[in-house]
matplotlib code that plots the C-alpha trace (Angstrom):
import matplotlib.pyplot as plt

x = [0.0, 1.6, 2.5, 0.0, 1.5, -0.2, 2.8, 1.5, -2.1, -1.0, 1.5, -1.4, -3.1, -0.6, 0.9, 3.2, 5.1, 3.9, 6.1, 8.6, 7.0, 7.3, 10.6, 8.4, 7.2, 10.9, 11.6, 12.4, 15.3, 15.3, 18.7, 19.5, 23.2, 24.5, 23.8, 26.7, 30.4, 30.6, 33.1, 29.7, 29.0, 32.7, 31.8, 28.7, 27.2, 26.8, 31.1, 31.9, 28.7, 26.7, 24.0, 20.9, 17.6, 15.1, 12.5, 12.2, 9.2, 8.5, 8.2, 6.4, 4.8, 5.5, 2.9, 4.6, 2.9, 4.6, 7.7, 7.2, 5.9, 9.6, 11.8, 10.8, 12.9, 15.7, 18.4, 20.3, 20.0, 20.8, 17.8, 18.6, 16.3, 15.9, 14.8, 11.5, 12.9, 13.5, 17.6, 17.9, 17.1, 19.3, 20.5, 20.7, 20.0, 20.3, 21.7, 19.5, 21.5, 18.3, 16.4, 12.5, 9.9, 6.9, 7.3, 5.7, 8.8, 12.0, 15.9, 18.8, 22.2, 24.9, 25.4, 22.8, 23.9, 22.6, 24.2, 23.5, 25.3, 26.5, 25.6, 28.1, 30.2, 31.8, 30.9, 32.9, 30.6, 31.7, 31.9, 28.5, 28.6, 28.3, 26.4, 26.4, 24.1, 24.4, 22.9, 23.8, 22.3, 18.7, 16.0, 18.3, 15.3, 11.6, 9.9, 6.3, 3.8, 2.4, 5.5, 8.7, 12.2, 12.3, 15.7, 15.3, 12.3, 13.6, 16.3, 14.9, 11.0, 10.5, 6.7, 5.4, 2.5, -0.6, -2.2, -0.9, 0.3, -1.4, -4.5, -6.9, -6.7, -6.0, -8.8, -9.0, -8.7, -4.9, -4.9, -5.9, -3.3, -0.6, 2.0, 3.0, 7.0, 6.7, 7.0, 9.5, 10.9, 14.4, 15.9, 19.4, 21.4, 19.3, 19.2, 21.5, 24.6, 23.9, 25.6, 29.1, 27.9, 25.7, 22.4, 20.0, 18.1, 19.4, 17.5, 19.5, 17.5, 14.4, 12.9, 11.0, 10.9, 9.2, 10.6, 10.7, 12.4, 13.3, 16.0, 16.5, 19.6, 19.9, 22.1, 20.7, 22.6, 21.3, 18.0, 17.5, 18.3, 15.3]
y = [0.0, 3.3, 5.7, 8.8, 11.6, 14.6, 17.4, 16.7, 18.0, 20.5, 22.0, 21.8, 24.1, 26.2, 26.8, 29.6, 29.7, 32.6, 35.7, 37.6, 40.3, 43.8, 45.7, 48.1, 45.5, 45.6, 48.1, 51.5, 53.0, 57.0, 58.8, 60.6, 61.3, 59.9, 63.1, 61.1, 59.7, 56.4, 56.6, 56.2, 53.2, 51.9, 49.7, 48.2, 45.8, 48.4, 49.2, 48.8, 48.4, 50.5, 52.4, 53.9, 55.6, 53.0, 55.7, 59.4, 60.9, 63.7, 61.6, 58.4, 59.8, 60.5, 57.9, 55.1, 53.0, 54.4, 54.2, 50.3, 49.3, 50.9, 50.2, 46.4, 43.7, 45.9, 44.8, 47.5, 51.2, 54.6, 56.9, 60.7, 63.4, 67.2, 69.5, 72.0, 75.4, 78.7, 78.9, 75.6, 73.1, 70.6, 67.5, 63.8, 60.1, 56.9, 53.4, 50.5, 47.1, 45.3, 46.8, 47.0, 44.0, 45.6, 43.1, 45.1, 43.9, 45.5, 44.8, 43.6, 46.2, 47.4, 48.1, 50.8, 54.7, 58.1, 60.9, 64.5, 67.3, 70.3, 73.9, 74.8, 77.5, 78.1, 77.0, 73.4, 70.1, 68.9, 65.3, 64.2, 63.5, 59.8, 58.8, 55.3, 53.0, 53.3, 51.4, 48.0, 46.3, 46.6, 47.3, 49.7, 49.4, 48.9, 48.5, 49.1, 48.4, 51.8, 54.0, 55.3, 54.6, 54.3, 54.7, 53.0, 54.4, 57.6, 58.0, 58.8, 58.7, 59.7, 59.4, 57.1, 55.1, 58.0, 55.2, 52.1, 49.2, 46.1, 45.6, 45.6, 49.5, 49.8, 47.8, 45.9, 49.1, 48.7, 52.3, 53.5, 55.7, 55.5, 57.7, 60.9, 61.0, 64.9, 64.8, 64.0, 64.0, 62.9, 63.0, 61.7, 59.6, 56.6, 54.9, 56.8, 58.9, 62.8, 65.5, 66.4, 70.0, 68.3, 68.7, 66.1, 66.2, 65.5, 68.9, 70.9, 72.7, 71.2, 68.0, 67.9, 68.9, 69.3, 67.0, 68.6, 65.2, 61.7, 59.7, 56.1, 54.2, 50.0, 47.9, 46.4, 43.9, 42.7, 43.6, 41.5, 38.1, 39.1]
z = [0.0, -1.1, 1.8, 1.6, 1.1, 3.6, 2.2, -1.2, -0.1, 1.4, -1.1, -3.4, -0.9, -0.2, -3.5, -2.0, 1.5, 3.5, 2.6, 5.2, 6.8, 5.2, 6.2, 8.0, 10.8, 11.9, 14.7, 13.6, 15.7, 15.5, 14.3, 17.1, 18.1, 21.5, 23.8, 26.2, 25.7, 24.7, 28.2, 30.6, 29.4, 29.5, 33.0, 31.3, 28.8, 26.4, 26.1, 22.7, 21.3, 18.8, 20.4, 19.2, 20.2, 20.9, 22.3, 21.7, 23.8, 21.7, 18.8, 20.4, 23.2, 26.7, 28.3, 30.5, 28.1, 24.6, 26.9, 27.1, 23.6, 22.8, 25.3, 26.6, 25.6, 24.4, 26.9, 29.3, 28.5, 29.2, 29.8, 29.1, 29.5, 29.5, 31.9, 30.3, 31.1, 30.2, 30.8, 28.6, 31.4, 32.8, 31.0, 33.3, 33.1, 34.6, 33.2, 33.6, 33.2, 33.8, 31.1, 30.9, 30.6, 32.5, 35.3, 37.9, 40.1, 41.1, 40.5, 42.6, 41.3, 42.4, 38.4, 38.0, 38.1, 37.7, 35.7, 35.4, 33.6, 35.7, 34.4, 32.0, 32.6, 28.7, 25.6, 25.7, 27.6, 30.6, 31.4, 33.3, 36.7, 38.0, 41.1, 42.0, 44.0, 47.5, 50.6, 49.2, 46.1, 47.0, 45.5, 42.2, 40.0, 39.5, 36.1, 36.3, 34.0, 34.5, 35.1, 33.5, 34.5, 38.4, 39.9, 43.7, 45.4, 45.3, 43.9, 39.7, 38.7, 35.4, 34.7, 38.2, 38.1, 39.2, 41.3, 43.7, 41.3, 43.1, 40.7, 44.2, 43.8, 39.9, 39.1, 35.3, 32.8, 32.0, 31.2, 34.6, 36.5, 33.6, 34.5, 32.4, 30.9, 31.5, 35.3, 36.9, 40.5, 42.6, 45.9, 46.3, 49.3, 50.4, 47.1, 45.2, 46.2, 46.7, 44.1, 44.8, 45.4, 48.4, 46.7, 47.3, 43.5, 40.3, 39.6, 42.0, 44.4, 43.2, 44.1, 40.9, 37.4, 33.9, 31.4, 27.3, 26.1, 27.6, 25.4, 25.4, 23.8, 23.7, 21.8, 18.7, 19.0, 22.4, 21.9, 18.6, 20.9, 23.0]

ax = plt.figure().add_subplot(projection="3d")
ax.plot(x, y, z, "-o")
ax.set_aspect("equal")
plt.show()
């Protein structure tokens, strides 16, 4: 009895394999130019590796959401944003070695750092200040579903969750109490290490701030074995 032959049906079928997915399905980076020396990253995942924008806020939107449809599953990254002011606002960031995955959980590091530009005092740009993770490893990072980058608890909040996280006071909508990219707020020595000027906020003498833009750079390269 001859052997039937089920890939014969179904070639017959299917005359044509499905076809790759148009070029525009693929993630579209933006071409932006590092606003940091590839020197911060030189302790990290990221040294030696070509970075680009994987989020631009004024472009893709500054709700926590259009944060994570661009920036989950993209491997460790440095988060740069700007200050909305008059005198040209201030320029900082943190670097997330963890990444985001909207895990509604928080991150073990002593790996993760904030950064801040100081005020320039001539045309040239200085170096950006490092401050590293003190008070042990605990609790460096927290990627929330409904919030921005979270540096320690108070360290760096860029765009919070507006309500508690635990779904008992959230409720079912998914889009209740998403958190805004525009506002931003920081206080400095519990989680992370206070200016060297002794200020307590990456903003200087205040605790929180208007954000104009919120950059955020990955590796390809990592991001495409997600």
């Amino acid at each position: 009895m001859d052997e039937f032959r089920w890939d014969s049906v179904i070639s017959d079928r299917i005359p044509n394999p499905c076809p790759p997915p148009p070029s525009q399905l693929k993630f579209q980076y933006h071409d932006v130019e590092l606003p940091f020396p590839m020197s911060l990253v030189a302790n990290t995942h990221l040294r030696g590796r070509e970075l680009k924008c994987c989020y631009k806020a004024t472009v893709d939107g500054f709700s926590a959401t259009d944060f994570h449809r661009r920036c989950d599953f993209k491997g460790p990254c440095v988060i740069v944003g700007y200050t909305a002011t008059a005198a040209g606002g201030l320029k900082f960031g943190g670097f997330s070695p963890e990444g985001y995955r909207s895990t509604d959980d928080y991150y073990d590091t002593l790996d993760a750092f904030l950064f801040y530009w100081p005020e320039p005092e001539s045309s040239s740009s200085p170096a950006p200040v490092v401050l590293p993770k003190v008070g042990g490893s605990g609790a460096a990072l927290f990627d929330y579903t409904r919030g921005g980058p979270q540096f320690g608890a108070d360290g760096l909040l860029i765009g919070p969750p507006l309500t508690a996280v635990m779904g008992v006071f959230t409720g079912p909508d998914s889009s209740a109490g998403v958190g805004d990219l525009r506002s931003a707020r920081s206080r400095l020595g519990l989680s992370y290490a206070r200016r060297p000027d002794g200020k307590e906020s990456l903003f200087g003498d205040e605790g929180r701030a208007e954000l104009a833009e919120v950059l955020v750079f990955c590796s390809p390269q990592i991001a495409s074995l997600y």
